[in-house]
mmCIF file as gemmi writes it, N, C-alpha and C atoms, coordinates in Angstrom:
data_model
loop_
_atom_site.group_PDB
_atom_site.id
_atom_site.type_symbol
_atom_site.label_atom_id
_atom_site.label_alt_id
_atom_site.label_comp_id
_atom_site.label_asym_id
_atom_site.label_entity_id
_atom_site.label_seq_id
_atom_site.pdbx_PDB_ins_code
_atom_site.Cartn_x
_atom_site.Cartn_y
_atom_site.Cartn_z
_atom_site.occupancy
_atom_site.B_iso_or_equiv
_atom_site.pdbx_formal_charge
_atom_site.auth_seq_id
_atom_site.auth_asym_id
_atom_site.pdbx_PDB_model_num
ATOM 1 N N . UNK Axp A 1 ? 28.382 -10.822 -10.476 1 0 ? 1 A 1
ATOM 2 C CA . UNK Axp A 1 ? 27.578 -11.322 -9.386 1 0 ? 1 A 1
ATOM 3 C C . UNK Axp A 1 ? 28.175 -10.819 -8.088 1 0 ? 1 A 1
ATOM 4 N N . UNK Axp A 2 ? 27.446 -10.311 -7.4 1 0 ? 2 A 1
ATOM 5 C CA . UNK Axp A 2 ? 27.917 -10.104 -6.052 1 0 ? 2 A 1
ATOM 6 C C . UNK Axp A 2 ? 27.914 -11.106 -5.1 1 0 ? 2 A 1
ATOM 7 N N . UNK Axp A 3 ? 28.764 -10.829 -4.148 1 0 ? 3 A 1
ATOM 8 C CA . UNK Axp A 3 ? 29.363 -12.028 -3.326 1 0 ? 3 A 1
ATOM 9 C C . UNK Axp A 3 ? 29.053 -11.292 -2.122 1 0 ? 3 A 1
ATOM 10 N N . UNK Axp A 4 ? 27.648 -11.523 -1.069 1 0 ? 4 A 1
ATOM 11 C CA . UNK Axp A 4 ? 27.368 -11.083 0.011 1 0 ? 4 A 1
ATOM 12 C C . UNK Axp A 4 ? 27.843 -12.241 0.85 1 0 ? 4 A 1
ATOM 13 N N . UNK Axp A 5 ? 28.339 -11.403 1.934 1 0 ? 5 A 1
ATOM 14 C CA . UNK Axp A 5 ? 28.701 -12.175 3.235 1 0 ? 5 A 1
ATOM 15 C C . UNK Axp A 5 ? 28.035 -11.961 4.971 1 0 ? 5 A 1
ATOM 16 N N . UNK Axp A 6 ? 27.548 -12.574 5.068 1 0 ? 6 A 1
ATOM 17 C CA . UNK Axp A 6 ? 26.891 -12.231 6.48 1 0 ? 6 A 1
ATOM 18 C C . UNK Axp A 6 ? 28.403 -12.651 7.762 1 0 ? 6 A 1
ATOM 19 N N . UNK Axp A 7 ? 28.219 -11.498 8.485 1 0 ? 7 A 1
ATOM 20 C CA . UNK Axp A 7 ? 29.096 -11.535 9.576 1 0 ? 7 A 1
ATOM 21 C C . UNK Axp A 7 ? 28.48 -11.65 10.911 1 0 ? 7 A 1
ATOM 22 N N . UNK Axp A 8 ? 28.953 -12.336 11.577 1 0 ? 8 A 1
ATOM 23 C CA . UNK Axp A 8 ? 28.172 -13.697 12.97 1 0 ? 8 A 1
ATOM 24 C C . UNK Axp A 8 ? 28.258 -14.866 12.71 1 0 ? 8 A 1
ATOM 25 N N . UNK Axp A 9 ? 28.548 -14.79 14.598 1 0 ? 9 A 1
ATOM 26 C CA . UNK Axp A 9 ? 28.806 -16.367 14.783 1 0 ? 9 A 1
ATOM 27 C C . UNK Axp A 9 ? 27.472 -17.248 14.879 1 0 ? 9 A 1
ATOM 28 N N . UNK Axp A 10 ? 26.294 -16.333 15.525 1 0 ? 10 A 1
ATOM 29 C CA . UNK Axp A 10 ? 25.152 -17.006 15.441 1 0 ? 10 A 1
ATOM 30 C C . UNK Axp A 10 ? 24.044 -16.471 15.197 1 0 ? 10 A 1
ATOM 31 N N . UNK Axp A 11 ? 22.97 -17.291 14.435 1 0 ? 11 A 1
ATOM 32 C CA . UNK Axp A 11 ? 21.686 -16.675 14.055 1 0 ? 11 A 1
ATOM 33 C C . UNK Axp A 11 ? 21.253 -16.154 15.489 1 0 ? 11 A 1
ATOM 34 N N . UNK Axp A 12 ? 20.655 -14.5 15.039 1 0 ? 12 A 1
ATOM 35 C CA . UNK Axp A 12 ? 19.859 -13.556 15.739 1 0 ? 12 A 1
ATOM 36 C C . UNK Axp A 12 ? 18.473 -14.286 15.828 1 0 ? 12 A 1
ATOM 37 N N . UNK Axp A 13 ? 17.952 -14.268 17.476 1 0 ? 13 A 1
ATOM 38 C CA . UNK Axp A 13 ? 16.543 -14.169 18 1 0 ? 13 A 1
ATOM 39 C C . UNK Axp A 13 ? 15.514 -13.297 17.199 1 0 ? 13 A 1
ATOM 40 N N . UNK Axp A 14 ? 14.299 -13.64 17.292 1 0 ? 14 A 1
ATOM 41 C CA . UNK Axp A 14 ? 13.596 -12.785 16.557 1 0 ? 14 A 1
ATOM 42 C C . UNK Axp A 14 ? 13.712 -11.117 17.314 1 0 ? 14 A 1
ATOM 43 N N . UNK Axp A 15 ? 14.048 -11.15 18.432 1 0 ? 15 A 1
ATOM 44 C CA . UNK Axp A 15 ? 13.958 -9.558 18.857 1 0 ? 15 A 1
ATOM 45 C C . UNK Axp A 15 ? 15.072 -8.617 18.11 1 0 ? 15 A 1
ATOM 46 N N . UNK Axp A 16 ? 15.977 -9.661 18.039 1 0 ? 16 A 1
ATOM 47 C CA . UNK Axp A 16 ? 17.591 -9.018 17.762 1 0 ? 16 A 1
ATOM 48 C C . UNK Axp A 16 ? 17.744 -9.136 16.375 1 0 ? 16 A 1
ATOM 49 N N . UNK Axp A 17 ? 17.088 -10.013 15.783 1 0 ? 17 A 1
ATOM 50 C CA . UNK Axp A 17 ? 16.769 -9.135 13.875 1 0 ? 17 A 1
ATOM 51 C C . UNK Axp A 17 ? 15.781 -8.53 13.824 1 0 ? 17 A 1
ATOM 52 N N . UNK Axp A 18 ? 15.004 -8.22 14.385 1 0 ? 18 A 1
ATOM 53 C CA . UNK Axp A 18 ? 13.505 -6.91 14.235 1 0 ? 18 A 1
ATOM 54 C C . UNK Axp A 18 ? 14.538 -5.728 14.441 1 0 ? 18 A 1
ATOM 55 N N . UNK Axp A 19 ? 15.442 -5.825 15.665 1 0 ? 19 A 1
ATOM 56 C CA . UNK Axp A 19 ? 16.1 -4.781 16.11 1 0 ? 19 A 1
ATOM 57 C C . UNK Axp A 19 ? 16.794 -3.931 14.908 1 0 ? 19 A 1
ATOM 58 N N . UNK Axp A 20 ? 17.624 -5.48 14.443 1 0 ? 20 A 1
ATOM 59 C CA . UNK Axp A 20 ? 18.762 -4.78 13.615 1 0 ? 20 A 1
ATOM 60 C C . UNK Axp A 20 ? 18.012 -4.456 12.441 1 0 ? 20 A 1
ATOM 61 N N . UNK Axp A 21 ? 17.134 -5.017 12.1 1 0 ? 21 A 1
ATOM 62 C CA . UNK Axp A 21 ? 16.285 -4.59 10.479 1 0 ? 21 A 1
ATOM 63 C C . UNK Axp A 21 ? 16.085 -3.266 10.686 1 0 ? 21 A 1
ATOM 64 N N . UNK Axp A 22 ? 15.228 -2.641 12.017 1 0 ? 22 A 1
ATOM 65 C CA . UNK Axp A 22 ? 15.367 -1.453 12.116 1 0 ? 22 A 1
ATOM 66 C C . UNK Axp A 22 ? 16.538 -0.287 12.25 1 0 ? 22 A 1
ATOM 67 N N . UNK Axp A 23 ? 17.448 -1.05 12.66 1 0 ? 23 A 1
ATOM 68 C CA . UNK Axp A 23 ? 18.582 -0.009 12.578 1 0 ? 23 A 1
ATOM 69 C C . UNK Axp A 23 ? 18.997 0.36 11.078 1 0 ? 23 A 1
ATOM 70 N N . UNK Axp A 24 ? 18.971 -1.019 10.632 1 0 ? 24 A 1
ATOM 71 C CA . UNK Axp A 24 ? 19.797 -0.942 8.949 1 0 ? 24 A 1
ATOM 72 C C . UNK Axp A 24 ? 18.924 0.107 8.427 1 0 ? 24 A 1
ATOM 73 N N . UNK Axp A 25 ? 17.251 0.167 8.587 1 0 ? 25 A 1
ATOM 74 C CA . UNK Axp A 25 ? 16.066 1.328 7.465 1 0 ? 25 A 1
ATOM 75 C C . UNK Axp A 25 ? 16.524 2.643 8.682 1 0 ? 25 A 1
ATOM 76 N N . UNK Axp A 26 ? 16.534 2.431 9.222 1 0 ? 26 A 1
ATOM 77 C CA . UNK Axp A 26 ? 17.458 3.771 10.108 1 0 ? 26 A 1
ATOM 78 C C . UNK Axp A 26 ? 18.524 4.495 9.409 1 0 ? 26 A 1
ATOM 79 N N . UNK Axp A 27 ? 19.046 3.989 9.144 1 0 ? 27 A 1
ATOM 80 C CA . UNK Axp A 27 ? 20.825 4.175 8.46 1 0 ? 27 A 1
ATOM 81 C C . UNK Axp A 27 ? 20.141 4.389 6.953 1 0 ? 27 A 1
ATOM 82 N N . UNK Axp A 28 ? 19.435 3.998 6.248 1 0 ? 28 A 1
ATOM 83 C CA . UNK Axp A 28 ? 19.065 3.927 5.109 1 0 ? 28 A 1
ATOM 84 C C . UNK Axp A 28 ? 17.977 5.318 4.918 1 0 ? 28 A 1
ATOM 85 N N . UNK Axp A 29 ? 17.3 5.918 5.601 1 0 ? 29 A 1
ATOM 86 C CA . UNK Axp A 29 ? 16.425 7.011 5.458 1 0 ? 29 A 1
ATOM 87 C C . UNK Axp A 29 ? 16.63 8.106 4.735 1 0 ? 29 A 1
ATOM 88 N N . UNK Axp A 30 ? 17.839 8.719 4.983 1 0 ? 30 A 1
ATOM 89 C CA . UNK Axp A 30 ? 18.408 9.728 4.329 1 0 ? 30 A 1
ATOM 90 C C . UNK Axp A 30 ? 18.412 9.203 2.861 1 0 ? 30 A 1
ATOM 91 N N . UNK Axp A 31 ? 18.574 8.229 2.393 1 0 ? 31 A 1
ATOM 92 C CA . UNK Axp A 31 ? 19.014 8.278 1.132 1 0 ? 31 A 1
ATOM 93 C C . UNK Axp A 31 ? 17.566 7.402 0.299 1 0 ? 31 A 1
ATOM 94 N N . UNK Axp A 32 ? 16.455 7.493 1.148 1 0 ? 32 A 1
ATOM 95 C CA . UNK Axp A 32 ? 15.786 7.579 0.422 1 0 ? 32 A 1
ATOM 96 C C . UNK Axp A 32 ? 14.739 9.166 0.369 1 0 ? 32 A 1
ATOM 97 N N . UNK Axp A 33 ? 14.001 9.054 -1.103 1 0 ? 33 A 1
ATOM 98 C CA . UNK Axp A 33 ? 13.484 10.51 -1.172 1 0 ? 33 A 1
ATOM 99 C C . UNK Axp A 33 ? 11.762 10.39 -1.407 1 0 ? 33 A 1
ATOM 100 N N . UNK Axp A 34 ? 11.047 10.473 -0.787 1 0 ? 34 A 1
ATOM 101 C CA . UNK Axp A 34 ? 9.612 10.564 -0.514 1 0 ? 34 A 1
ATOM 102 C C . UNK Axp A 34 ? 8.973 11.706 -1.6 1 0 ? 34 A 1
ATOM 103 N N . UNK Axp A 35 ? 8.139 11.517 -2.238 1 0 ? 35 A 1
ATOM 104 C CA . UNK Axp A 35 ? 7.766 12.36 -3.175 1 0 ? 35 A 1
ATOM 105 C C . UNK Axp A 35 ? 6.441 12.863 -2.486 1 0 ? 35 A 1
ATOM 106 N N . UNK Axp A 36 ? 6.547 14.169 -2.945 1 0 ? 36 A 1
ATOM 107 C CA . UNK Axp A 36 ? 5.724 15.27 -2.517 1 0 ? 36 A 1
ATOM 108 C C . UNK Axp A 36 ? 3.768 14.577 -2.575 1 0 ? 36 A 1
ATOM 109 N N . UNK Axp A 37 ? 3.123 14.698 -1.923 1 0 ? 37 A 1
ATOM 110 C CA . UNK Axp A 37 ? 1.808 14.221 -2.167 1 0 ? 37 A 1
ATOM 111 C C . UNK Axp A 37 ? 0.761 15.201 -2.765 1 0 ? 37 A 1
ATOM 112 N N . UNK Axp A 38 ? 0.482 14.543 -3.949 1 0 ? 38 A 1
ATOM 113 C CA . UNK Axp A 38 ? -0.489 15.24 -4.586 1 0 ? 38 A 1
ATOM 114 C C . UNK Axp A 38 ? -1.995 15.082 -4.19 1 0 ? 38 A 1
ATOM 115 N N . UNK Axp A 39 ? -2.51 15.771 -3.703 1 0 ? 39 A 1
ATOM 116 C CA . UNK Axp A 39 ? -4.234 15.69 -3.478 1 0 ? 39 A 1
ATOM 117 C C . UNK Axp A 39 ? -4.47 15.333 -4.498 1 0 ? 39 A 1
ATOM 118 N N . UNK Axp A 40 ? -5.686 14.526 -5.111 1 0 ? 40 A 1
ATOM 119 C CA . UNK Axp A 40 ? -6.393 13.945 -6.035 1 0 ? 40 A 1
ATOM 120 C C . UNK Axp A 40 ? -7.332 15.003 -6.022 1 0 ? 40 A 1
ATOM 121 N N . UNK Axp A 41 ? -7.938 15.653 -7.28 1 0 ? 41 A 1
ATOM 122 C CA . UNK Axp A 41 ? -8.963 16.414 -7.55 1 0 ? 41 A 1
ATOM 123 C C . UNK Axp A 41 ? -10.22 15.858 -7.897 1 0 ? 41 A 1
ATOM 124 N N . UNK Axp A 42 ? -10.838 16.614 -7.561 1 0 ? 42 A 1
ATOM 125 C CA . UNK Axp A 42 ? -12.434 15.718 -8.087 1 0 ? 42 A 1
ATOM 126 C C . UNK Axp A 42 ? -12.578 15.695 -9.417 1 0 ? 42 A 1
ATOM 127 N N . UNK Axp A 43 ? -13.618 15.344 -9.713 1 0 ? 43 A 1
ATOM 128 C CA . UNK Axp A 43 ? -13.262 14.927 -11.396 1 0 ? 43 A 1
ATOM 129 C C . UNK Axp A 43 ? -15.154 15.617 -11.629 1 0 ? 43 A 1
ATOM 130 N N . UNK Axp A 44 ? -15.135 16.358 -12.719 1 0 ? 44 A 1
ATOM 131 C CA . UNK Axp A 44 ? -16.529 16.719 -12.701 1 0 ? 44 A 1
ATOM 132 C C . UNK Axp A 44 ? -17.326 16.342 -13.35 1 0 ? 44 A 1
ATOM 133 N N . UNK Axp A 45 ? -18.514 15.572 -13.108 1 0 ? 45 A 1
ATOM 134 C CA . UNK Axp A 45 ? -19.768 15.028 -13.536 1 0 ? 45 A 1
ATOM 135 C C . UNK Axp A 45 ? -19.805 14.535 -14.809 1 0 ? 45 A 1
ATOM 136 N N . UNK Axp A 46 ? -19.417 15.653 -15.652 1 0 ? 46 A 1
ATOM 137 C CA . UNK Axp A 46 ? -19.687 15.508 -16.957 1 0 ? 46 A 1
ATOM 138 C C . UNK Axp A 46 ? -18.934 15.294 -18.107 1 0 ? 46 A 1
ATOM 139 N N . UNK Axp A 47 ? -17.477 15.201 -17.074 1 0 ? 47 A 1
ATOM 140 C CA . UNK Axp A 47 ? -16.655 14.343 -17.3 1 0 ? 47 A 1
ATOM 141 C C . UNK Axp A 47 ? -16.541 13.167 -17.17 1 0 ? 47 A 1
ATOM 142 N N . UNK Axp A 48 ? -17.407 12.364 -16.753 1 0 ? 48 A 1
ATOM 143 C CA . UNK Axp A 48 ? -17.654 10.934 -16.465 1 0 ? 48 A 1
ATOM 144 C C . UNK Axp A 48 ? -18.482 10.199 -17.354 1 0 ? 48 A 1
ATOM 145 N N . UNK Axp A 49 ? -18.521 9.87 -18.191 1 0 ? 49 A 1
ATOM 146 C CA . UNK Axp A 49 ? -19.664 9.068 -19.316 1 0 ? 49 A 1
ATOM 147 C C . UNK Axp A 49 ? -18.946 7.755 -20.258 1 0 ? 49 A 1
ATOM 148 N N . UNK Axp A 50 ? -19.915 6.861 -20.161 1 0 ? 50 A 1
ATOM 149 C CA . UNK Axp A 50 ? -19.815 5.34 -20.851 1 0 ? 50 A 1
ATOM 150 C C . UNK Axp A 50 ? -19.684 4.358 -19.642 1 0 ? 50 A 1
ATOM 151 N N . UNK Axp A 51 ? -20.198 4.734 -18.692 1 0 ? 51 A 1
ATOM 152 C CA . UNK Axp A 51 ? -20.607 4.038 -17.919 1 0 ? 51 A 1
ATOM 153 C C . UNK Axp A 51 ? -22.046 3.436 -17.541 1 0 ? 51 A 1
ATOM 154 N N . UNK Axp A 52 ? -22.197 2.093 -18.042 1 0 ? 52 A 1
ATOM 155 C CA . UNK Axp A 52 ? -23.331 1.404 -17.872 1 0 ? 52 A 1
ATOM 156 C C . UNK Axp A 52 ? -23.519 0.057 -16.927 1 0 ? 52 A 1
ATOM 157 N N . UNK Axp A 53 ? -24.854 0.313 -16.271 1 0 ? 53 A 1
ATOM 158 C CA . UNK Axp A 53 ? -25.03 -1.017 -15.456 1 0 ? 53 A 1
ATOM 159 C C . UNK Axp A 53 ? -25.985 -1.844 -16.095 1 0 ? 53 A 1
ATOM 160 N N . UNK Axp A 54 ? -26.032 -3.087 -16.13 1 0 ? 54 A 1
ATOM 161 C CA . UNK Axp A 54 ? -26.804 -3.617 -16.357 1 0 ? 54 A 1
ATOM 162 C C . UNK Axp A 54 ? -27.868 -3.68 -15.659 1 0 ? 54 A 1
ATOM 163 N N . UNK Axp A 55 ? -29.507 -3.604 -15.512 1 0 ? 55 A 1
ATOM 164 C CA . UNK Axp A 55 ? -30.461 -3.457 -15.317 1 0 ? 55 A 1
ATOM 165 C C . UNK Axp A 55 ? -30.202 -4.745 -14.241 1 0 ? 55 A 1
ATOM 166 N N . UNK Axp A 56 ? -30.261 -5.713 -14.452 1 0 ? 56 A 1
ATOM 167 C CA . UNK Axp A 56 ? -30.453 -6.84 -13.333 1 0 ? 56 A 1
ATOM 168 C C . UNK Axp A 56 ? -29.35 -6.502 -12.3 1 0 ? 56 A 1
ATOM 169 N N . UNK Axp A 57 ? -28.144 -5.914 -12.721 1 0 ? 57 A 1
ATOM 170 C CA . UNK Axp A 57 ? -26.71 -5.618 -11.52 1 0 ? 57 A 1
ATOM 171 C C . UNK Axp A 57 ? -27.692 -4.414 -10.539 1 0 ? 57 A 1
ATOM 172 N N . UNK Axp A 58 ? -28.202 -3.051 -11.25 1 0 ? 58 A 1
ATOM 173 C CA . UNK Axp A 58 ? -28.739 -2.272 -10.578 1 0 ? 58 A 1
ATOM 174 C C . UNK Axp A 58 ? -29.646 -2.753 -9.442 1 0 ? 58 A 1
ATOM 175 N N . UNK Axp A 59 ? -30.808 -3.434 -9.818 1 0 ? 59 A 1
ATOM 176 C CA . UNK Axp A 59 ? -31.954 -4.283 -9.336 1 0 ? 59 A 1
ATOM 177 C C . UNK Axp A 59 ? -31.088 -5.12 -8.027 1 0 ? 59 A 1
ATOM 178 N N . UNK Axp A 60 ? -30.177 -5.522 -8.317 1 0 ? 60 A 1
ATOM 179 C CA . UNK Axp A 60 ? -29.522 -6.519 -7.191 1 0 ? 60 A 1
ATOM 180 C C . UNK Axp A 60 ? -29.302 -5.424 -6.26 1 0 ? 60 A 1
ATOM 181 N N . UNK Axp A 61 ? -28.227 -4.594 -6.873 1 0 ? 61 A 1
ATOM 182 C CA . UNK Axp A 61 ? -27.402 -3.533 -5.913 1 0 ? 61 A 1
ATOM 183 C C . UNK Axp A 61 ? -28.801 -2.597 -4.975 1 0 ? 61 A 1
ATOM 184 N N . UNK Axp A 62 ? -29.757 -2.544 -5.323 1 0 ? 62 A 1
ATOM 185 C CA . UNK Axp A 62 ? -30.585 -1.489 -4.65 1 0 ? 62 A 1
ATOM 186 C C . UNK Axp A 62 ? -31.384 -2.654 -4.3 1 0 ? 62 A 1
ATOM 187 N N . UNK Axp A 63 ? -31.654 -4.02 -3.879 1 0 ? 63 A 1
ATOM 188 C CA . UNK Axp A 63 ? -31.75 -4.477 -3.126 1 0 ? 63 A 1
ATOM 189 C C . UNK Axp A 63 ? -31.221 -4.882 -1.941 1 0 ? 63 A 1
ATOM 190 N N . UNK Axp A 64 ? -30.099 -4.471 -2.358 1 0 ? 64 A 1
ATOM 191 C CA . UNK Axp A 64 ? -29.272 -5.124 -0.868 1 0 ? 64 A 1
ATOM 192 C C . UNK Axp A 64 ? -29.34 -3.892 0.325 1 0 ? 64 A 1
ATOM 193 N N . UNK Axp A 65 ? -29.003 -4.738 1.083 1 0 ? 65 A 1
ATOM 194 C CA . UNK Axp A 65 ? -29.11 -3.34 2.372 1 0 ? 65 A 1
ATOM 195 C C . UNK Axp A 65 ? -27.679 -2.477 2.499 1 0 ? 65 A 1
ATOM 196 N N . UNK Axp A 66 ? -28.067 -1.684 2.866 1 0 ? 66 A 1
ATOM 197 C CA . UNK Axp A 66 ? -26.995 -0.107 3.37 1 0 ? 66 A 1
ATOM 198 C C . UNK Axp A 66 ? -25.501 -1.334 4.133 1 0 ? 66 A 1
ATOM 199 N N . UNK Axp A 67 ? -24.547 -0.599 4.33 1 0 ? 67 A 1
ATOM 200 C CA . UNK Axp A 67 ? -23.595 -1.43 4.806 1 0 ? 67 A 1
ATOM 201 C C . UNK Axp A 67 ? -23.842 -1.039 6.413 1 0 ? 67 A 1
ATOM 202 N N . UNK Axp A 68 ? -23.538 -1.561 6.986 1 0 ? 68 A 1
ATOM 203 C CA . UNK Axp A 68 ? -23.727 -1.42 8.854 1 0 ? 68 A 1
ATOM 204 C C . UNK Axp A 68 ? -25.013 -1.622 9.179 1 0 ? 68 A 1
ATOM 205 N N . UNK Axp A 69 ? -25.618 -2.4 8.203 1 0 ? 69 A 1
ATOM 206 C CA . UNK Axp A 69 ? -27.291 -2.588 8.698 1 0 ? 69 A 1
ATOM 207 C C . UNK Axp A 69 ? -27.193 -4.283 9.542 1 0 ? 69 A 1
């Protein structure tokens, strides 16, 4: 079990732990490693099948209005 110890005489203001939280992910950056971003490819048409709506879900959905209406 580890035995953490906080050093201070008094609890930090909220400015002065926002501060220090940021310093500590400051100090911490380097040693983390961000993985490369993969674009997502489209996926083609006819590759897509077993997908069914139910007739009354459809009927609802193409009743409702466009979004920003």
């Amino acid at each position: 079990m580890t035995n953490f110890k906080i050093h201070g005489s008094a609890p930090l203001g909220p400015e002065e732990d926002l501060a220090s939280l940021r310093g500590d992910c400051a100090r911490m950056v380097p040693h983390w490693a961000a993985p490369d971003r993969l674009a997502p490819r489209p996926v083609s048409p006819s590759l897509i099948h077993g997908v069914t709506v139910p007739p009354a879900s459809a009927r609802m959905l193409d009743a409702m209005s466009e979004y920003g209406d």
